[in-house]
Structures are given as C-alpha cells and as structure tokens.
PDB file with SEQRES, HELIX, SHEET and CRYST1 records, atoms N, CA, C and O in Angstrom:
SEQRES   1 A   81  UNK UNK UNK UNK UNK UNK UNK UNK UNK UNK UNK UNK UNK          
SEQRES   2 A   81  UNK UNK UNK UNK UNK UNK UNK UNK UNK UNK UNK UNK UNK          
SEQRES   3 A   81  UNK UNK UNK UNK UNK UNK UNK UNK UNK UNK UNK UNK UNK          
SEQRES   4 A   81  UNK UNK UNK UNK UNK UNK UNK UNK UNK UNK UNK UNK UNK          
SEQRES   5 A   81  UNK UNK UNK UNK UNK UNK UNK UNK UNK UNK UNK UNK UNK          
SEQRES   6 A   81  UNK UNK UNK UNK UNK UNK UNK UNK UNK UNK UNK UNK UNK          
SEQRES   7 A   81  UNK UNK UNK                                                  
HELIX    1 AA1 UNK A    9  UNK A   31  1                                  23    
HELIX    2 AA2 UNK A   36  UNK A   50  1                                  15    
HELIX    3 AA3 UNK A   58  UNK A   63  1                                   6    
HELIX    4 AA4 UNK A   71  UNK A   76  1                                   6    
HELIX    5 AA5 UNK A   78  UNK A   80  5                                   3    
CRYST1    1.000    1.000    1.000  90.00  90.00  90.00 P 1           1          
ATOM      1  N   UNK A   1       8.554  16.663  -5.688  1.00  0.00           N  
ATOM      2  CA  UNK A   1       7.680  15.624  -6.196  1.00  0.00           C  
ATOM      3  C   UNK A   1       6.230  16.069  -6.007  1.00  0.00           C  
ATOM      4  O   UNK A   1       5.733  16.168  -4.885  1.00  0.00           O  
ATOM      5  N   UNK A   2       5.541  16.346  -7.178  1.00  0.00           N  
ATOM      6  CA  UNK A   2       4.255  16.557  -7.334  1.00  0.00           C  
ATOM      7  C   UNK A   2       3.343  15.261  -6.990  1.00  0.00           C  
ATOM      8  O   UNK A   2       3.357  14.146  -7.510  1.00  0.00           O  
ATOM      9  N   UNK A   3       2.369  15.896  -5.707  1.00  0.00           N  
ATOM     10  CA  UNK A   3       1.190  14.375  -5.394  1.00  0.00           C  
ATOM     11  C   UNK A   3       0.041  14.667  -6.019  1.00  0.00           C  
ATOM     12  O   UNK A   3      -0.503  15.768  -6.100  1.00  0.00           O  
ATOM     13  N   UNK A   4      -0.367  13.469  -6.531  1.00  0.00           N  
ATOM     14  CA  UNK A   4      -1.281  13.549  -7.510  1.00  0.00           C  
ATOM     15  C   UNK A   4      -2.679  13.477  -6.569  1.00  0.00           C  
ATOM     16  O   UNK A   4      -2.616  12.916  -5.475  1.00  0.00           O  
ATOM     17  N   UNK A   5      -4.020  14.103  -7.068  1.00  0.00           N  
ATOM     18  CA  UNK A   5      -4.850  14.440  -5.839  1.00  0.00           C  
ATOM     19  C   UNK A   5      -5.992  13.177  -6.200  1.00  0.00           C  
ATOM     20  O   UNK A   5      -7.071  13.129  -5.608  1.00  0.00           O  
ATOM     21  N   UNK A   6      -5.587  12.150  -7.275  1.00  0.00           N  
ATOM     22  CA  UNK A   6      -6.546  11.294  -7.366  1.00  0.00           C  
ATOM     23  C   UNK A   6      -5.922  10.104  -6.332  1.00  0.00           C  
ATOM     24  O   UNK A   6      -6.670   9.273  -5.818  1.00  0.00           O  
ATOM     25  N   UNK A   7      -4.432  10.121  -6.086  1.00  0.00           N  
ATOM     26  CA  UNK A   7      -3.739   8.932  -5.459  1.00  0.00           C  
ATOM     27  C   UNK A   7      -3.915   9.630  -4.342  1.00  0.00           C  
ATOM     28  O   UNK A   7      -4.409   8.744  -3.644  1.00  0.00           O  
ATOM     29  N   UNK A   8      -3.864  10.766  -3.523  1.00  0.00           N  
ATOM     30  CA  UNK A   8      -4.126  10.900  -2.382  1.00  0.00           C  
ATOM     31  C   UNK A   8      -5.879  10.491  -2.276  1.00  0.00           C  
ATOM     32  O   UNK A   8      -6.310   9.699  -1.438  1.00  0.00           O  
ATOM     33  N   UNK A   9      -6.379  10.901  -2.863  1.00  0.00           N  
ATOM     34  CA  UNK A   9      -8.253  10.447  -2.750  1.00  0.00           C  
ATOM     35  C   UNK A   9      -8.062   8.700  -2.599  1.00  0.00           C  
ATOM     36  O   UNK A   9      -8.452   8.330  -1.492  1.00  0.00           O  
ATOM     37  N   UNK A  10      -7.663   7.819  -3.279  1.00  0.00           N  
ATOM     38  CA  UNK A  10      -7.635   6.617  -2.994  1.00  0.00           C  
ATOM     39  C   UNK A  10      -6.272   6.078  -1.947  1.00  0.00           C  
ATOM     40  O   UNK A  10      -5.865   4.942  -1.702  1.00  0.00           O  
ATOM     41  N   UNK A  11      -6.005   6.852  -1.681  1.00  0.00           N  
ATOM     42  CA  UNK A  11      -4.990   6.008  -0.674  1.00  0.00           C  
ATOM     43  C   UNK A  11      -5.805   6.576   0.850  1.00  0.00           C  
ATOM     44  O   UNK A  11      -5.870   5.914   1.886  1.00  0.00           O  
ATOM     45  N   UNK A  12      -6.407   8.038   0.626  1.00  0.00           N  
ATOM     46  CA  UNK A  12      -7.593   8.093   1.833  1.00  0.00           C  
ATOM     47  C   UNK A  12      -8.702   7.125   1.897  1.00  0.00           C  
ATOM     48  O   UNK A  12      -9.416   7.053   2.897  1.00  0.00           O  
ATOM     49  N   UNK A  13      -8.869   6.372   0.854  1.00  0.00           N  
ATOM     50  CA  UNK A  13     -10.198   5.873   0.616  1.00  0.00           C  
ATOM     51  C   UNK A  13      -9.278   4.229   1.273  1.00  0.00           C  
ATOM     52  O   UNK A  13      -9.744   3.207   1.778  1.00  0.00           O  
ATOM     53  N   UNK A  14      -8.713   4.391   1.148  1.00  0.00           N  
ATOM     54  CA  UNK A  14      -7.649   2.538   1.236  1.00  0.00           C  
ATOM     55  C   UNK A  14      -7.685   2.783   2.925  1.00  0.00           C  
ATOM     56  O   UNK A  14      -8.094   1.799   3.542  1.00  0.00           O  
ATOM     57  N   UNK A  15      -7.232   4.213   3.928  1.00  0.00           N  
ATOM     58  CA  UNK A  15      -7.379   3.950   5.077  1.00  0.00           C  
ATOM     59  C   UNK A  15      -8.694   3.963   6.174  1.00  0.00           C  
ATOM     60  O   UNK A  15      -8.971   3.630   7.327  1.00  0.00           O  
ATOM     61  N   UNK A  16      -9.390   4.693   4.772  1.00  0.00           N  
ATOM     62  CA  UNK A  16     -10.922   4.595   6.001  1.00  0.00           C  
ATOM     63  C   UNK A  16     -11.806   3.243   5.345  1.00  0.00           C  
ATOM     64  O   UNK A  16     -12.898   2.891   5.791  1.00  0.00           O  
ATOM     65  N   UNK A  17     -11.279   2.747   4.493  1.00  0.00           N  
ATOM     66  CA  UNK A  17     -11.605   1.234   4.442  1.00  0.00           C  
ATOM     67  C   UNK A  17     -10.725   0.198   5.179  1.00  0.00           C  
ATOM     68  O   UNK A  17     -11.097  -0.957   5.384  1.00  0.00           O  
ATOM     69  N   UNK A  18      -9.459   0.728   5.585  1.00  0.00           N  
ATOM     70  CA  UNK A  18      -9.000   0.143   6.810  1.00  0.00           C  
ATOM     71  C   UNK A  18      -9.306   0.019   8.029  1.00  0.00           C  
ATOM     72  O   UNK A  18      -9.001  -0.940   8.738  1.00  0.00           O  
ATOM     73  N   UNK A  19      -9.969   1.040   8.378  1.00  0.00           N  
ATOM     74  CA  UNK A  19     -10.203   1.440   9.688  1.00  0.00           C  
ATOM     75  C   UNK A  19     -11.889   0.998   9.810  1.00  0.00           C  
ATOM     76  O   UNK A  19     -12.364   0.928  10.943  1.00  0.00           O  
ATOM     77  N   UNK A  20     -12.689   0.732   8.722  1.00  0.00           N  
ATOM     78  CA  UNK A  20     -13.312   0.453   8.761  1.00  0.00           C  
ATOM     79  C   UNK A  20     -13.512  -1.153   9.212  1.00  0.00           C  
ATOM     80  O   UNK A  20     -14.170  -1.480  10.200  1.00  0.00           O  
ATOM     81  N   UNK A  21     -12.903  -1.999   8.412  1.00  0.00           N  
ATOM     82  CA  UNK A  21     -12.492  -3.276   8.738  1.00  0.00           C  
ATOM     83  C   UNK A  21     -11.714  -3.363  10.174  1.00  0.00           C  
ATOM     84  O   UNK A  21     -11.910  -4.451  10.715  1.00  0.00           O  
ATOM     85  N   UNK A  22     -11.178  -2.792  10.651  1.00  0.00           N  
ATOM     86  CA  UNK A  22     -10.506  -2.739  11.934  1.00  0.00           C  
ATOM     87  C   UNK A  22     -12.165  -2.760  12.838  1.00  0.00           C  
ATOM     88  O   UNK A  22     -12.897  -3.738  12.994  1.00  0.00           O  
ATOM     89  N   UNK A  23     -12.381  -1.377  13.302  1.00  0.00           N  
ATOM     90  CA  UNK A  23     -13.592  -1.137  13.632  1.00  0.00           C  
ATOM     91  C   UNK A  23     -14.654  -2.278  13.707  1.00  0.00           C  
ATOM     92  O   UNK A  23     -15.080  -2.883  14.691  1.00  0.00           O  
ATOM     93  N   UNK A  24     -14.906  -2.378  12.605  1.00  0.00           N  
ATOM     94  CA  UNK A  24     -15.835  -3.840  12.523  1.00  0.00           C  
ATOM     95  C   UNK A  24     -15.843  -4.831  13.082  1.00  0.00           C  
ATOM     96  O   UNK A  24     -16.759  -5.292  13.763  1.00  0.00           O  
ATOM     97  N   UNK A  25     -14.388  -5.470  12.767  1.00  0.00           N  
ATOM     98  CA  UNK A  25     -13.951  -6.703  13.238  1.00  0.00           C  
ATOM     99  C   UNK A  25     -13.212  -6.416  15.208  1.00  0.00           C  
ATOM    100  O   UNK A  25     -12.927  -7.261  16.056  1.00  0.00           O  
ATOM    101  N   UNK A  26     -13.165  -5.416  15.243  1.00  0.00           N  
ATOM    102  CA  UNK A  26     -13.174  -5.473  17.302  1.00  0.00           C  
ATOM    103  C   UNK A  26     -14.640  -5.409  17.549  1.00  0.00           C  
ATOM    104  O   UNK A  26     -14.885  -5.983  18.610  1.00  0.00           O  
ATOM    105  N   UNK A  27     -15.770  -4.907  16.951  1.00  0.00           N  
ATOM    106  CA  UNK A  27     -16.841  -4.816  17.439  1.00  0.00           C  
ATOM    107  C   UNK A  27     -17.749  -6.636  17.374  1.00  0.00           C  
ATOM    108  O   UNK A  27     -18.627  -7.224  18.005  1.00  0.00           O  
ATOM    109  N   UNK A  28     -16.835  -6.905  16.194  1.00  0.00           N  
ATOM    110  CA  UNK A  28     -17.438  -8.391  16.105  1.00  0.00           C  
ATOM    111  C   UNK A  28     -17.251  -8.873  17.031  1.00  0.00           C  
ATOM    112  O   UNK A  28     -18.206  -9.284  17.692  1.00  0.00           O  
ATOM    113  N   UNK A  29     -15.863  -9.038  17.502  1.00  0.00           N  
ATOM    114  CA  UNK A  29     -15.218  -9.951  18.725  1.00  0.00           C  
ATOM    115  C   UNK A  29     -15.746  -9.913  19.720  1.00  0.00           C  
ATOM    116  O   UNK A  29     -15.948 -10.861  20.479  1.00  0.00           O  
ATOM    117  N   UNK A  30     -16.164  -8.368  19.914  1.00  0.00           N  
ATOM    118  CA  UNK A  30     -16.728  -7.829  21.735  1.00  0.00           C  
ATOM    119  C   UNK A  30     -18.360  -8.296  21.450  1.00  0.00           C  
ATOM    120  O   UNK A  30     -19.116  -8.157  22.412  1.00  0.00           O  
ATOM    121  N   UNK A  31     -18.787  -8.700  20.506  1.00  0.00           N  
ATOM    122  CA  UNK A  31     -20.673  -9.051  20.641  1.00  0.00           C  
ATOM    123  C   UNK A  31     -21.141 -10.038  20.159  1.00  0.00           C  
ATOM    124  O   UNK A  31     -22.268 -10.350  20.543  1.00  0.00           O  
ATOM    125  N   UNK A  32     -20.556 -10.770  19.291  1.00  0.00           N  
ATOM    126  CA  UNK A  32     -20.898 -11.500  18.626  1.00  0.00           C  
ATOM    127  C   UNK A  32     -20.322 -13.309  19.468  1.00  0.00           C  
ATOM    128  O   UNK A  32     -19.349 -13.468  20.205  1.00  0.00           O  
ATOM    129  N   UNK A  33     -20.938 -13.973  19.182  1.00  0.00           N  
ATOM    130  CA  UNK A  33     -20.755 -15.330  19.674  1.00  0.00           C  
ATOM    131  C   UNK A  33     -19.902 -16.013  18.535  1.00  0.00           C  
ATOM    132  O   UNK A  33     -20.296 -16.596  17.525  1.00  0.00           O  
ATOM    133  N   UNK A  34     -18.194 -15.694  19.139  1.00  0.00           N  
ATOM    134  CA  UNK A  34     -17.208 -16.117  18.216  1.00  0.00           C  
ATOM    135  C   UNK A  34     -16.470 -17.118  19.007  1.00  0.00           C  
ATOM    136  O   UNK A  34     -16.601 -16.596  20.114  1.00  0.00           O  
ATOM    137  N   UNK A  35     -15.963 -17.911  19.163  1.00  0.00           N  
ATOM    138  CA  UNK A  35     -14.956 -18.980  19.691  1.00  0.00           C  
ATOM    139  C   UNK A  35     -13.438 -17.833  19.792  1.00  0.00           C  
ATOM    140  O   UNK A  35     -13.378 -16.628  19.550  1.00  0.00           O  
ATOM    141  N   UNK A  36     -12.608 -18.564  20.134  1.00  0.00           N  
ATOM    142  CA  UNK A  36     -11.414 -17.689  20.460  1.00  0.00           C  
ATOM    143  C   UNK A  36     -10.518 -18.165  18.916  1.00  0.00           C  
ATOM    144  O   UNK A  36      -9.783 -17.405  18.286  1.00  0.00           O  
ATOM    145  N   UNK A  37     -10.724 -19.129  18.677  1.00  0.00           N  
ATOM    146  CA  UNK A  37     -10.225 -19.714  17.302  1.00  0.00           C  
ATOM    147  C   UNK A  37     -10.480 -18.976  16.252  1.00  0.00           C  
ATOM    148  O   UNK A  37      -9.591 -18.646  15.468  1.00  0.00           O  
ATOM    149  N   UNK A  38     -11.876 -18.590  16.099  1.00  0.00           N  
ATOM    150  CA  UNK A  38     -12.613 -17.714  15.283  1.00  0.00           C  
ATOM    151  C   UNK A  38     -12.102 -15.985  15.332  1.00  0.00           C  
ATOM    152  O   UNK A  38     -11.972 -15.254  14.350  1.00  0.00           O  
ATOM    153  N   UNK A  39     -11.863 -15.613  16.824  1.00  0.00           N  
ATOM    154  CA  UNK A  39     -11.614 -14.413  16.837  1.00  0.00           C  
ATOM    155  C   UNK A  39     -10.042 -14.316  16.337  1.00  0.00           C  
ATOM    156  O   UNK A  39      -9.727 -13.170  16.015  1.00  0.00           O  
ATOM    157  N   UNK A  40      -9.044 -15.261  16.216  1.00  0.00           N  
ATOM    158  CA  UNK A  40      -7.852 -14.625  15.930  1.00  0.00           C  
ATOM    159  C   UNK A  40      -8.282 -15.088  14.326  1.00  0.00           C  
ATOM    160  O   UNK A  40      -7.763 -14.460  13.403  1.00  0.00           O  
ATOM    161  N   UNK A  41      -9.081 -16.015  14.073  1.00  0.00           N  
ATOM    162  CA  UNK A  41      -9.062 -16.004  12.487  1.00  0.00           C  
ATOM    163  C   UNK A  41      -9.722 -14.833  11.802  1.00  0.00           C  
ATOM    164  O   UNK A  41      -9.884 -14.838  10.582  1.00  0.00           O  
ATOM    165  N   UNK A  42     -10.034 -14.015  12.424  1.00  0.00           N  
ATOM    166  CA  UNK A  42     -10.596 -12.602  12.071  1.00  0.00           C  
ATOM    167  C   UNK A  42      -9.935 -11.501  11.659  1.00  0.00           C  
ATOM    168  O   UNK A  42     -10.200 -10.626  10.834  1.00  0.00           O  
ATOM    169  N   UNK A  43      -8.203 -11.883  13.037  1.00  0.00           N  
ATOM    170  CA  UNK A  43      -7.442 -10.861  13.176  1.00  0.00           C  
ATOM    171  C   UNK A  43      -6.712 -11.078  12.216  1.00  0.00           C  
ATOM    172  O   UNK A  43      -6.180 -10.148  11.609  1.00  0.00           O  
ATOM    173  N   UNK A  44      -6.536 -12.363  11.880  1.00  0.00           N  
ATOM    174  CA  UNK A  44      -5.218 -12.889  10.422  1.00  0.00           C  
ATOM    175  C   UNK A  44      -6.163 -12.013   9.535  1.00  0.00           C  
ATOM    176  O   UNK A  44      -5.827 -10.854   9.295  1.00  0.00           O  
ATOM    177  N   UNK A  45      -7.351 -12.527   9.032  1.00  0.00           N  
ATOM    178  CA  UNK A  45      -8.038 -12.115   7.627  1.00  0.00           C  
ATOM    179  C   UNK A  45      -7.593 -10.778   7.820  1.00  0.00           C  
ATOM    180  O   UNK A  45      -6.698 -10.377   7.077  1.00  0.00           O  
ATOM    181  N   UNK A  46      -8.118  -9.921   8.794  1.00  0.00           N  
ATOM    182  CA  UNK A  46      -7.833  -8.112   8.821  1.00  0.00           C  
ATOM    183  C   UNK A  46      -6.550  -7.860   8.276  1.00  0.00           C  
ATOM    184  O   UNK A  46      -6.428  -7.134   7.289  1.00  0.00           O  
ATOM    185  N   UNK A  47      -5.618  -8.375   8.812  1.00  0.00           N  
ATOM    186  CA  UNK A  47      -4.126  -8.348   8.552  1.00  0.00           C  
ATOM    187  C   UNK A  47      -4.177  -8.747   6.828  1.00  0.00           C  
ATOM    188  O   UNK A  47      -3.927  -7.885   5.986  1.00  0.00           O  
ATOM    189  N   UNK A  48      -4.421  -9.718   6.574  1.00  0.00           N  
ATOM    190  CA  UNK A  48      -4.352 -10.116   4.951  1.00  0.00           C  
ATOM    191  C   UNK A  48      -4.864  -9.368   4.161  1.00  0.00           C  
ATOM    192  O   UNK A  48      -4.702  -9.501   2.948  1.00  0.00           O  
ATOM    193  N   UNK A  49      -5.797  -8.157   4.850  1.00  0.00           N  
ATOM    194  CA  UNK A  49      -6.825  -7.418   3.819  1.00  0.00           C  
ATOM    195  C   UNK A  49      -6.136  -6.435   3.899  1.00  0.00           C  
ATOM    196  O   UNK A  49      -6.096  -5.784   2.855  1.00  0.00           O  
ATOM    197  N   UNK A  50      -5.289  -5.865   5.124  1.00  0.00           N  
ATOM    198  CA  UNK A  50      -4.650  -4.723   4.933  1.00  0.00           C  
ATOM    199  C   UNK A  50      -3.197  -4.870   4.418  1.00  0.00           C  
ATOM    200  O   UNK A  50      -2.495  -3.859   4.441  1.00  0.00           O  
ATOM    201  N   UNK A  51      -2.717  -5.948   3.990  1.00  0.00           N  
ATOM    202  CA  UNK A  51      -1.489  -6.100   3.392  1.00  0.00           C  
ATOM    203  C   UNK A  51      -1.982  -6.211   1.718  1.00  0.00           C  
ATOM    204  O   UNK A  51      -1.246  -5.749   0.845  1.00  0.00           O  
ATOM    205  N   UNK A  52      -3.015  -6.727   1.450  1.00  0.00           N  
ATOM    206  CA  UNK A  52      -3.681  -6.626   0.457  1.00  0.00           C  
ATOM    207  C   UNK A  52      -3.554  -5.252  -0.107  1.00  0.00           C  
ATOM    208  O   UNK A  52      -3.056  -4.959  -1.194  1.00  0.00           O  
ATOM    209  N   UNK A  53      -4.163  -4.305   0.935  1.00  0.00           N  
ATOM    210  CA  UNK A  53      -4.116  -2.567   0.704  1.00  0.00           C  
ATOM    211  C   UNK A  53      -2.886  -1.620   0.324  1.00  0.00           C  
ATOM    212  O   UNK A  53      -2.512  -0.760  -0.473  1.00  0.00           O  
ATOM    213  N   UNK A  54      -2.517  -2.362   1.434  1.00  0.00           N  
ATOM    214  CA  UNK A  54      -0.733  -1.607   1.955  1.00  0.00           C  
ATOM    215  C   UNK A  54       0.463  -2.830   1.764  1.00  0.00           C  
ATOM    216  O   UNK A  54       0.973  -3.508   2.656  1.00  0.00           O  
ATOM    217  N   UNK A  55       0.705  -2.865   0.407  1.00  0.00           N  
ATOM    218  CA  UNK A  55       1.621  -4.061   0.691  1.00  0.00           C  
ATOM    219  C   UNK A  55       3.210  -4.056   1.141  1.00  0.00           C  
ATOM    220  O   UNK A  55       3.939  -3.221   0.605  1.00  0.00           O  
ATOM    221  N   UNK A  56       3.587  -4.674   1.800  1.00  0.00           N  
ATOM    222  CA  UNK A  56       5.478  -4.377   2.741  1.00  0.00           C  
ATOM    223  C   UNK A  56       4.849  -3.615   4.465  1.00  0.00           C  
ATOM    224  O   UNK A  56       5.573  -3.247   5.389  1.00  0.00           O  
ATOM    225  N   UNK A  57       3.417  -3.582   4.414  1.00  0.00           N  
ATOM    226  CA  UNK A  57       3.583  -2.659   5.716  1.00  0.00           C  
ATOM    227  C   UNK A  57       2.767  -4.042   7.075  1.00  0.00           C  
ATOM    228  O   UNK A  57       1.739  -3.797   7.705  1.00  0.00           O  
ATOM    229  N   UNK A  58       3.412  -5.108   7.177  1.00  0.00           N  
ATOM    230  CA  UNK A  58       2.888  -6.082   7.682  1.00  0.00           C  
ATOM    231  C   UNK A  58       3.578  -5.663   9.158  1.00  0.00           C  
ATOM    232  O   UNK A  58       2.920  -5.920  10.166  1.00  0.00           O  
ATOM    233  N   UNK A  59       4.816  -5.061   9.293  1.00  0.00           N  
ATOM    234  CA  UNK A  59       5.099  -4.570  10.386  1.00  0.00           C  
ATOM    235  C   UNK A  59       4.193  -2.972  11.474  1.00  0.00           C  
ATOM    236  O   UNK A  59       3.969  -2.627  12.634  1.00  0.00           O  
ATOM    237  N   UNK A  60       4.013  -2.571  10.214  1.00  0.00           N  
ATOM    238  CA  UNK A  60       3.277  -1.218  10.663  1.00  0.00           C  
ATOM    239  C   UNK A  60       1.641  -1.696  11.543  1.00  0.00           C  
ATOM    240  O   UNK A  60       1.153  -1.150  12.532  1.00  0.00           O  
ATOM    241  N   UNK A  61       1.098  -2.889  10.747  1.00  0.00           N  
ATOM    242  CA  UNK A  61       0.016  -3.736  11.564  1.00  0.00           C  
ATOM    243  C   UNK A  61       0.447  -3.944  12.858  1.00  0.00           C  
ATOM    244  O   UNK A  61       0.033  -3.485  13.922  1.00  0.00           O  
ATOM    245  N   UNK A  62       1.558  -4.891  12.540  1.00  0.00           N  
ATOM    246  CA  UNK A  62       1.480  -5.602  13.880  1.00  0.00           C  
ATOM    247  C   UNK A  62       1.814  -4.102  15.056  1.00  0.00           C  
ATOM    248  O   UNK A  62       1.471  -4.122  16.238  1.00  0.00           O  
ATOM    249  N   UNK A  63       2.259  -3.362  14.642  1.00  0.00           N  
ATOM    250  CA  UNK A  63       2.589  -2.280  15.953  1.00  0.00           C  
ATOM    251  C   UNK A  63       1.454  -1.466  16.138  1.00  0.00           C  
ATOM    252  O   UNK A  63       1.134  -1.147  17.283  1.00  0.00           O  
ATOM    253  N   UNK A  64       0.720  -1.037  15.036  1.00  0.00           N  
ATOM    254  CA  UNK A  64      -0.987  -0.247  15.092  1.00  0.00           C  
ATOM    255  C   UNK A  64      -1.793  -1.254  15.758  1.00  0.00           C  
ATOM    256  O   UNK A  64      -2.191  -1.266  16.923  1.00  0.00           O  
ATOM    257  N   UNK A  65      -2.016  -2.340  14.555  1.00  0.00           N  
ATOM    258  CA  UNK A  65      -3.776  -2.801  15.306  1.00  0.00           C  
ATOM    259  C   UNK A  65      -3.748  -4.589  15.695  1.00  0.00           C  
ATOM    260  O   UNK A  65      -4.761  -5.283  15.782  1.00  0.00           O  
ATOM    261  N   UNK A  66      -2.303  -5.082  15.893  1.00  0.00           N  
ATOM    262  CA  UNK A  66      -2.146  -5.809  16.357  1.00  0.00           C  
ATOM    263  C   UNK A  66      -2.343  -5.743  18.380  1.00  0.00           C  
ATOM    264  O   UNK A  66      -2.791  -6.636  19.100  1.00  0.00           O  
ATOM    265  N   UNK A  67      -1.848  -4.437  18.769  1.00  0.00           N  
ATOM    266  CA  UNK A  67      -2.281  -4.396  20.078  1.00  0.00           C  
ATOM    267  C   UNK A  67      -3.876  -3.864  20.677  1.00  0.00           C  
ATOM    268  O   UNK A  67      -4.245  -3.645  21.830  1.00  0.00           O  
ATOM    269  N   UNK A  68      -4.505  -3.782  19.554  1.00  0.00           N  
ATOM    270  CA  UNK A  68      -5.484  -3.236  20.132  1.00  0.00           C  
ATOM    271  C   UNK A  68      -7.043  -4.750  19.650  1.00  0.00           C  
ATOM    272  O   UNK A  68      -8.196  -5.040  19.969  1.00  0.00           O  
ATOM    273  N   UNK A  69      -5.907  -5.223  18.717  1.00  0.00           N  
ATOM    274  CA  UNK A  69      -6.657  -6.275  18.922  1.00  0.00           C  
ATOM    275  C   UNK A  69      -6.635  -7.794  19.793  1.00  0.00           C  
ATOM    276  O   UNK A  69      -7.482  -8.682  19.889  1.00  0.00           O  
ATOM    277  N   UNK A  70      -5.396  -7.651  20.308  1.00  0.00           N  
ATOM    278  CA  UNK A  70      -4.678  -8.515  21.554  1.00  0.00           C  
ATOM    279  C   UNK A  70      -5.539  -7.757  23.082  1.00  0.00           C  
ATOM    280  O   UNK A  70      -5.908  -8.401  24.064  1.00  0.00           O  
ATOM    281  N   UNK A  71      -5.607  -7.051  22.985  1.00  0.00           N  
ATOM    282  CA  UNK A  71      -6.591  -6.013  23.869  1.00  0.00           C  
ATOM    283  C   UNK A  71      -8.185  -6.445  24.255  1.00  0.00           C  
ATOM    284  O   UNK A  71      -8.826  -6.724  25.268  1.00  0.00           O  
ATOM    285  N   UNK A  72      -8.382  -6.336  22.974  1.00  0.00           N  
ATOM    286  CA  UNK A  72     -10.006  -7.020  22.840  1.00  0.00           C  
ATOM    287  C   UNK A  72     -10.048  -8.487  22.598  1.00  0.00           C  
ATOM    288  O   UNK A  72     -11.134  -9.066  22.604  1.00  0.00           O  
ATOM    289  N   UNK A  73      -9.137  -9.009  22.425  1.00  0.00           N  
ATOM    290  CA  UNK A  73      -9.177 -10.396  22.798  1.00  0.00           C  
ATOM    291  C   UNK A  73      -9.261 -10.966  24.097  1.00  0.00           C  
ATOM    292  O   UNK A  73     -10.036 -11.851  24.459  1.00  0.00           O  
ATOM    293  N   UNK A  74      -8.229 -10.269  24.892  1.00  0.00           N  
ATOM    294  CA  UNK A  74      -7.704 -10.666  26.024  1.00  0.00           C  
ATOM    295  C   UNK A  74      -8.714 -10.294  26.825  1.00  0.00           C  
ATOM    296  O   UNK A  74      -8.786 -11.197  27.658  1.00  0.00           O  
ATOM    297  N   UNK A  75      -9.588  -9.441  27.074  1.00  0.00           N  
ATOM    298  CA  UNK A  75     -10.681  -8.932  27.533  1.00  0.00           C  
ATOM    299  C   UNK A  75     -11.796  -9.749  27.162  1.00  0.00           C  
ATOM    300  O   UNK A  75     -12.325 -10.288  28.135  1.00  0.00           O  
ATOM    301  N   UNK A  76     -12.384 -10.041  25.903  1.00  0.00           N  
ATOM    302  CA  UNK A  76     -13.378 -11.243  25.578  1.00  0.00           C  
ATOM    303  C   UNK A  76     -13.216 -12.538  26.071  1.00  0.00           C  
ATOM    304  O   UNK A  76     -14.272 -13.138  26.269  1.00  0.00           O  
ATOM    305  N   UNK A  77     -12.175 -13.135  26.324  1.00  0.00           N  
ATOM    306  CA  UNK A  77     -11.909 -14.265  26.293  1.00  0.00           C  
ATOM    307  C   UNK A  77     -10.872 -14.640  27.767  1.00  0.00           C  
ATOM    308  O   UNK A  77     -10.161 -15.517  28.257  1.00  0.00           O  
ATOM    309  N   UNK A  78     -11.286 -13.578  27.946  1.00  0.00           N  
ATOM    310  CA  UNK A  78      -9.978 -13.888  29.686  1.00  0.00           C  
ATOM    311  C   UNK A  78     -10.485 -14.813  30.244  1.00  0.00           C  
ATOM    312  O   UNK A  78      -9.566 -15.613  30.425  1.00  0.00           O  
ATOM    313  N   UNK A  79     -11.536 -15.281  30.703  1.00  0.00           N  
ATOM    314  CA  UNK A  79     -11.788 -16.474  31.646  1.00  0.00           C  
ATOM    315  C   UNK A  79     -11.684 -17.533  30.768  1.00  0.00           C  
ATOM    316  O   UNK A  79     -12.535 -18.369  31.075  1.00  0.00           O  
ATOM    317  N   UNK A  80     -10.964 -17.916  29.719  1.00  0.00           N  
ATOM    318  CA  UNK A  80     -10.946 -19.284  28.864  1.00  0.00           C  
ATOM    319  C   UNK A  80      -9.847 -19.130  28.309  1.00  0.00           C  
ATOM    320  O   UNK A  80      -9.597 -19.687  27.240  1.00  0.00           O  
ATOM    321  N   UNK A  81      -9.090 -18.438  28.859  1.00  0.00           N  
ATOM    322  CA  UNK A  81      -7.497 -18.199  28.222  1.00  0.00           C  
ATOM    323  C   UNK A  81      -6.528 -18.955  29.192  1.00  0.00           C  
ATOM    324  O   UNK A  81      -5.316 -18.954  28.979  1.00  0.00           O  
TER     325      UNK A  81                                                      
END                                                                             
C-alpha cells in the first residue's frame, strides 16, 4: 500500500495541532484563574476536538492525554478537591 505524502503532511499537521491544543490547554489550567468546573470543561472540549481530528480514537485519548491531564488537575486544584 502506497502512502500518499500529502495525507501523511496533513495527518502530521492534525497531530501537532493536537499537541498543540493539549499543550495549551495544561498550560491554561496551571496559570490561568479557572474554577475546577471550568478546567474539566476544557478537558471534554480537547477530547471533542481531537475526536473531531481522529475519529474512533476516543480510547487512545483517554490512555495518552487523559492522564496527564488528571495530573494537572489534581495538582491545581488539590486543596479544593
């Protein structure tokens, strides 16, 4: 099976716009004056944008950047948890 080098260019372009949104949204959580309500409504949207991207891979989230954003939650918000 021949890969086509324009679908590899946009499916690279689909993960560093993933990772970008990842990135972003832990840096939001750790600085920004978010409620804890607010911060998991951040983590759903991320999730919706990358199923948006990658669609069927809602499991592959939750095992990638579901723990690293349970991480930076749990750390922001530990004394109100």
């Amino acid at each position: 099976m021949e890969i086509n080098q324009q679908e590899v260019r946009e499916e690279n372009h689909k993960i560093r716009y993933l990772r970008f949104l990842v990135d972003f949204s832990i840096l939001s959580i750790q600085q920004d004056d978010l409620v804890f309500e607010e911060a998991q409504e951040l983590v759903e949207d991320v999730k919706r944008a990358a199923c948006g991207l990658f669609p069927g891979k809602e499991e592959t989230f939750e095992l990638i950047y579901r723990p690293r954003f349970n991480r930076v939650i749990e750390e922001r918000y530990r004394s109100s948890l």
